[in-house]
C-alpha positions as a LaTeX table, in Angstrom:
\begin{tabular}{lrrr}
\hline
Residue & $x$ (\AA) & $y$ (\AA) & $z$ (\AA) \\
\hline
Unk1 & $-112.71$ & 47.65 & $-39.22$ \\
Unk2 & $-110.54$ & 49.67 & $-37.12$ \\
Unk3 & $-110.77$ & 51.42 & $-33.67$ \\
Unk4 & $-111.37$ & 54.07 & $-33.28$ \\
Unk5 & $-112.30$ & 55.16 & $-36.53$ \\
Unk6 & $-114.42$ & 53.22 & $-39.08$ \\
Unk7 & $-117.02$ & 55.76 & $-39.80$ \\
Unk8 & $-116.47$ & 60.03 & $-40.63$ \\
Unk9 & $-116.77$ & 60.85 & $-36.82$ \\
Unk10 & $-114.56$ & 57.44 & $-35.44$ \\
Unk11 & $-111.79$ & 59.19 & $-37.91$ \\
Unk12 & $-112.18$ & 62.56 & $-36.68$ \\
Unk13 & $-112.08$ & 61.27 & $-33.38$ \\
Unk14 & $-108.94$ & 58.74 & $-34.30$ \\
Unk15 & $-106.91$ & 62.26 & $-35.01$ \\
Unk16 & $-107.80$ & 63.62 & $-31.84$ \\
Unk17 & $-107.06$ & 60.74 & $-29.48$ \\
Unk18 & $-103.94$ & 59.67 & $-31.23$ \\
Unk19 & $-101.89$ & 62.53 & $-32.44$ \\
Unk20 & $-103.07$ & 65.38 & $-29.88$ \\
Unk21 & $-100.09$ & 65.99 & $-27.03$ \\
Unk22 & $-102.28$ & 65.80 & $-24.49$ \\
Unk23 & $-105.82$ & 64.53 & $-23.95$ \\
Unk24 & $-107.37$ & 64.10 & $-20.21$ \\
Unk25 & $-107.93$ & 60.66 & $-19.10$ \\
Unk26 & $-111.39$ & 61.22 & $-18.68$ \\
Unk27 & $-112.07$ & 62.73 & $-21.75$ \\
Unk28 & $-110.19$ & 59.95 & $-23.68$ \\
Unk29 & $-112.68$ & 57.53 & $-22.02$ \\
Unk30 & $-115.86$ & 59.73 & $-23.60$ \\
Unk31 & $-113.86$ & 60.08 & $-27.01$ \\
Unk32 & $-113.64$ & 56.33 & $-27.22$ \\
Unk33 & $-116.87$ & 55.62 & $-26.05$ \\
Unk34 & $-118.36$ & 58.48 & $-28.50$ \\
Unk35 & $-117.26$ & 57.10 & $-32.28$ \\
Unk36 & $-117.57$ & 52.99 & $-30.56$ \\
Unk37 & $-121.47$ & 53.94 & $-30.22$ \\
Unk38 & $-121.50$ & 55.63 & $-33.81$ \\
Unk39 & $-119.48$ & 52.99 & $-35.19$ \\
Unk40 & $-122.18$ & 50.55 & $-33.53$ \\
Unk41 & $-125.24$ & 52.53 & $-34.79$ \\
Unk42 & $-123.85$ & 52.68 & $-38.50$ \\
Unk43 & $-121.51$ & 49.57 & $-38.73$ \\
Unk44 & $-121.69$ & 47.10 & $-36.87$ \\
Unk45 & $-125.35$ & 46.72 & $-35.96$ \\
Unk46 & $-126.52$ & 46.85 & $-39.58$ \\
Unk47 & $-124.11$ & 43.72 & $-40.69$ \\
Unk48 & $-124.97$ & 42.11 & $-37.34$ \\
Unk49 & $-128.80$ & 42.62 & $-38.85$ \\
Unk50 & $-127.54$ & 41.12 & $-41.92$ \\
Unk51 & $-126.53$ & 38.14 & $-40.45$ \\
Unk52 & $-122.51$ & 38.74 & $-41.26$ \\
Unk53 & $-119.30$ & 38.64 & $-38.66$ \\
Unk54 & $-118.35$ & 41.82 & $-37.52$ \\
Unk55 & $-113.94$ & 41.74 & $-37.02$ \\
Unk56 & $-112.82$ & 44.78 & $-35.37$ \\
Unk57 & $-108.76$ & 45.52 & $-34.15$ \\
Unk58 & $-110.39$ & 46.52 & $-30.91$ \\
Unk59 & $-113.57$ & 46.89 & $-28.82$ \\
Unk60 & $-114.36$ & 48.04 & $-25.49$ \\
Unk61 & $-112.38$ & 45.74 & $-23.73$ \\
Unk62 & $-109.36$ & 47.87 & $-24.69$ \\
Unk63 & $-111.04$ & 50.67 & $-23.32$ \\
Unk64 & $-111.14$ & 48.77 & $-19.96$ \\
Unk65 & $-107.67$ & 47.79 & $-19.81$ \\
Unk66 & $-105.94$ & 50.57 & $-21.49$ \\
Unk67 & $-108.20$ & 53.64 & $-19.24$ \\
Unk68 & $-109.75$ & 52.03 & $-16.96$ \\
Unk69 & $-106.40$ & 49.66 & $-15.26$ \\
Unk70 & $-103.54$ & 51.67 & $-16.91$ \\
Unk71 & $-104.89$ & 55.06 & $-16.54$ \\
Unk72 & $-106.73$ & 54.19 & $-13.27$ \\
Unk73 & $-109.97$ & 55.49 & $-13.68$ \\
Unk74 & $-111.81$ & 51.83 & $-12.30$ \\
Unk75 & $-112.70$ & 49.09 & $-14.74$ \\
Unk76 & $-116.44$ & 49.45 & $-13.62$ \\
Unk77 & $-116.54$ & 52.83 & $-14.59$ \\
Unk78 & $-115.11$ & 52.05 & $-17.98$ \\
Unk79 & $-116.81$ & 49.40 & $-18.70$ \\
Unk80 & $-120.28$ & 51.14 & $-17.92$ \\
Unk81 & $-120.07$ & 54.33 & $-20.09$ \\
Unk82 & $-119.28$ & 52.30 & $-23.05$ \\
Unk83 & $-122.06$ & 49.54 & $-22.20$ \\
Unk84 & $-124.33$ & 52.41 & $-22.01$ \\
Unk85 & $-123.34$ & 53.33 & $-25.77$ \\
Unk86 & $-123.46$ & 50.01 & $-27.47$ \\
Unk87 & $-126.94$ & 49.30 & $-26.14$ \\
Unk88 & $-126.07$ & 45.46 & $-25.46$ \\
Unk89 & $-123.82$ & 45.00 & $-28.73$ \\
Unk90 & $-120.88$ & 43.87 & $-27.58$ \\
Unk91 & $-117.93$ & 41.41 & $-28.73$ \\
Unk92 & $-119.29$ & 37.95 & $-28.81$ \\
Unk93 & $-115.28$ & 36.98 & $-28.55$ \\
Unk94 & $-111.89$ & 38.74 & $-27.82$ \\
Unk95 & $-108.78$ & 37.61 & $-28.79$ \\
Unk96 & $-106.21$ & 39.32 & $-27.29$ \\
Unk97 & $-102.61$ & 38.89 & $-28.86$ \\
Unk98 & $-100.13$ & 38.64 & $-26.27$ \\
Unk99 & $-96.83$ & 39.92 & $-26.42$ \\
Unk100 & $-94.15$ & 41.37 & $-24.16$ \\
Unk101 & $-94.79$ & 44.83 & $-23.46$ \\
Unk102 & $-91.20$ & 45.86 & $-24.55$ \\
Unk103 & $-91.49$ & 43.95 & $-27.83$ \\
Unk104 & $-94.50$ & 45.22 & $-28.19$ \\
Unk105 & $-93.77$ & 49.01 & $-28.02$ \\
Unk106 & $-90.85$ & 48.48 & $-30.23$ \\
Unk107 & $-92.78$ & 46.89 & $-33.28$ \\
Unk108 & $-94.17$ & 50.12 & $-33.78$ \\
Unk109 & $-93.44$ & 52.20 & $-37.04$ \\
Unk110 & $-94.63$ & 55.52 & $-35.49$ \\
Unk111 & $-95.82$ & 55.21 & $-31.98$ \\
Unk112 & $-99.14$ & 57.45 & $-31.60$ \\
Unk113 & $-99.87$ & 59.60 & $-28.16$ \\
Unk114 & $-100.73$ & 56.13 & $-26.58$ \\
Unk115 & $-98.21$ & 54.10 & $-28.09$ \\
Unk116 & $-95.72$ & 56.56 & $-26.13$ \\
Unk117 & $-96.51$ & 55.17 & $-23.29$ \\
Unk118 & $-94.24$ & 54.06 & $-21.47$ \\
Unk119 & $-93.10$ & 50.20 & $-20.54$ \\
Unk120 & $-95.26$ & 50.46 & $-16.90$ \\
Unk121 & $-97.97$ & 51.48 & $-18.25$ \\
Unk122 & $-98.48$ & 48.96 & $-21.14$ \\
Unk123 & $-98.03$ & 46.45 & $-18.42$ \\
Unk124 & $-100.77$ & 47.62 & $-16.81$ \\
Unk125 & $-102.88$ & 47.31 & $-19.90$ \\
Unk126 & $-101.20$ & 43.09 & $-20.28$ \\
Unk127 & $-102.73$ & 42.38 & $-16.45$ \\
Unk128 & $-105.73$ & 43.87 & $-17.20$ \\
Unk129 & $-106.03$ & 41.78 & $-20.85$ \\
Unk130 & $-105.14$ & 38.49 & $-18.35$ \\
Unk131 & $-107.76$ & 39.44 & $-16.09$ \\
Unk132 & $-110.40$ & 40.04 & $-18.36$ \\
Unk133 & $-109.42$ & 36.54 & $-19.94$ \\
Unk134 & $-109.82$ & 35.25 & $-16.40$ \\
Unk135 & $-112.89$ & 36.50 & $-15.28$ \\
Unk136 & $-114.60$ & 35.07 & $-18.72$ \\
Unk137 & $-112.65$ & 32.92 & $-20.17$ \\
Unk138 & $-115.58$ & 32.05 & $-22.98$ \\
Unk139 & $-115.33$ & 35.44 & $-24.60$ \\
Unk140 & $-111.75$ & 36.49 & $-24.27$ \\
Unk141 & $-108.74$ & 34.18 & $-24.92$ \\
Unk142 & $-105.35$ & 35.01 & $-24.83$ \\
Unk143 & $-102.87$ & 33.83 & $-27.95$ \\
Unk144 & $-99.42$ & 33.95 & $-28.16$ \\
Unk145 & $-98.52$ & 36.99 & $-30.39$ \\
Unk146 & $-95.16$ & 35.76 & $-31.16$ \\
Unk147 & $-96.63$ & 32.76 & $-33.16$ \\
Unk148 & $-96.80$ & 33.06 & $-36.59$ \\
Unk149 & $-99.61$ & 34.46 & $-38.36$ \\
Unk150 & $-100.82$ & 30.74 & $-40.08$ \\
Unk151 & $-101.22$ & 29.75 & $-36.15$ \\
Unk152 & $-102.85$ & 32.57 & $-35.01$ \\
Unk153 & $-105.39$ & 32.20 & $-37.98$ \\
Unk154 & $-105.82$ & 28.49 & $-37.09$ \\
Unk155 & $-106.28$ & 29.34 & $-33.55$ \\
Unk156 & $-108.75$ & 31.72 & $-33.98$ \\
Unk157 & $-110.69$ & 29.67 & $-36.52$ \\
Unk158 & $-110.85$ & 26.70 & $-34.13$ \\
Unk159 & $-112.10$ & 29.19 & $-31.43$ \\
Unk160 & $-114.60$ & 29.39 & $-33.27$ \\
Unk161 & $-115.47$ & 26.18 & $-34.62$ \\
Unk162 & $-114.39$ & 26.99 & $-38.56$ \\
\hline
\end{tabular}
């Protein structure tokens, strides 16, 4: 599943937040939040219910480190309007896929609105991925994102016990 997007309104939203020239910081926060609850409500918590894994390109940790560090609207405050949302369903791991922020912005095809950031500001959003890993190391772990994708696979299999 992919975020945002994943149900009608995460696409609609997806357009919006990626491809608009300019979106406030504050109302990017509320956009995410918005289609992560729906996607919650009418994804994820029915296949939790179901008993299946739920794999997701991003959750609200991004949110954290992307508006709340980079954009510098407080991690608290980030982190709270999307816990209010996903009513206690939350990532029961991370795995964040580390790579230089350079490399990183030029592996992109077509960078998006956020993508365009520039170099300073995805560093930013690399501290605040190391300091989430930091501050609970049980959820989120940091893997080399140069390795290749067999080790990555293994890695994150053996995180969690498979």
């Amino acid at each position: 599943m992919r975020e945002p997007g994943g149900t009608p309104l995460g696409e609609a939203v997806r357009e919006l937040l990626l491809d608009s020239d300019h979106v406030d910081p504050w109302a990017e926060v509320f956009l995410f939040a918005a289609q992560r609850a729906q996607l919650v409500r009418e994804v994820v918590a029915p296949a939790l219910t179901r008993g299946a894994w739920v794999i997701s390109d991003r959750t609200y940790f991004s949110s954290i480190a992307y508006q709340g560090r980079a954009r510098g609207l407080g991690e608290h405050q980030v982190r709270e309007i999307n816990e209010v949302g996903l009513e206690g369903v939350v990532p029961g791991r991370v795995f964040v896929l580390e790579v230089d922020p350079g490399t990183g912005l030029g592996r992109q095809h077509r960078p998006d609105r956020i993508g365009s950031e520039s170099v300073g500001f995805q560093e930013a959003v690399s501290d605040a991925y190391r300091d989430l890993a930091g501050a609970d190391p049980d959820r989120v772990r940091l893997l080399d994102g140069r390795a290749p994708v067999e080790t990555l696979v293994d890695q994150v299999m053996g995180a969690l016990g498979r």
